[in-house]
N, C-alpha and C positions, 0 to 999 in steps of 0.2 A: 743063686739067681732067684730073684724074689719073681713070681708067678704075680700076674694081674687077677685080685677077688673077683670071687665069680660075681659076674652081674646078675640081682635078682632083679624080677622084676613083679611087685604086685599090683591089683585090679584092687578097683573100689569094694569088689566081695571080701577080701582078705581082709577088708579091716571094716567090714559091717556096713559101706555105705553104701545108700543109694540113689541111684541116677533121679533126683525128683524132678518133675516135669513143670514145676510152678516153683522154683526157686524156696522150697521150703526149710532147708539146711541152711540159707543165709541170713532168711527171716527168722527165723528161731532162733538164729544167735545174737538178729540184731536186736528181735525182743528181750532177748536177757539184759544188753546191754540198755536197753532204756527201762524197763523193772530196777536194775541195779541204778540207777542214774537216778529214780524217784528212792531211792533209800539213803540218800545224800540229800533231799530236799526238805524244803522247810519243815516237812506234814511229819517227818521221824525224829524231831530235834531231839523230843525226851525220850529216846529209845521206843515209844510206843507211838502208832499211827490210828490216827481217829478211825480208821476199818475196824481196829482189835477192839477197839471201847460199844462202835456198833455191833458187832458180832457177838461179844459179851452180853450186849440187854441183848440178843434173843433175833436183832433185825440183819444180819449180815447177809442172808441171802437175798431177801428183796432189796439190800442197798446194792448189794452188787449187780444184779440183773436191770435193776434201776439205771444204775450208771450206763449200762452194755447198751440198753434202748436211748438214752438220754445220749452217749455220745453216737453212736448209728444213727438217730435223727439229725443230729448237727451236721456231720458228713457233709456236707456240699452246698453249704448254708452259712456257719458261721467260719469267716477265714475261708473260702472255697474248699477246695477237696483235700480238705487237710489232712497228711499220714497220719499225722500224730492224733487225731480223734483214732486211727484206725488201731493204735497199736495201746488205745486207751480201751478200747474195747474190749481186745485181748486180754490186756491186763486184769480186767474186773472179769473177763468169762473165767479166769486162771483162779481168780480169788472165788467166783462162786463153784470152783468145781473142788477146790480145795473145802469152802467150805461143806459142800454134798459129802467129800470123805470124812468130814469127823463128824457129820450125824446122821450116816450110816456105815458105820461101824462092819457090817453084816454084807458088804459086798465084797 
């Protein structure tokens, strides 16, 4: 006589999650998915993106913090209160924190 598996049952702690109060596990994913979605677009045609070429002379952290102020002033302005400046923002704070890690090595 085959016995019914025990039923387990786990909590969001068992597998590291947590209860975020601003939706921030679905935003995270759906930043990926539009990051991923700009690596498909015109700007990576030849494998490299005009970021890599500014970052190389020497300017990539003021182009990126650039951009973060330049789409945060847009916000509610051009196109009304467009998400997508909001997840442009992200994207360039992502790019200048990346670039803070390869020129400080030391943290």
């Amino acid at each position: 006589m085959n016995t019914p598996a025990k039923e387990m049952s786990f909590t969001k702690e068992d597998y590291g999650l947590i209860d975020y109060k601003f939706n921030e596990g679905a935003l995270i994913d759906e930043l990926r998915s539009y990051i991923n979605a700009t690596y498909d677009g015109h700007y990576s045609k030849n494998k490299f993106q005009s970021t890599e070429f500014i970052i190389d002379c020497g300017h990539g952290m003021g182009f990126a913090l650039g951009n973060v102020l330049k789409y945060a002033q847009r916000y509610g302005k051009k196109d009304g209160h467009n998400r997508k400046d909001l997840m442009k923002i992200l994207h360039y704070a992502l790019i200048a924190l990346s670039i803070h890690d390869m020129e400080n090595d030391d943290e």
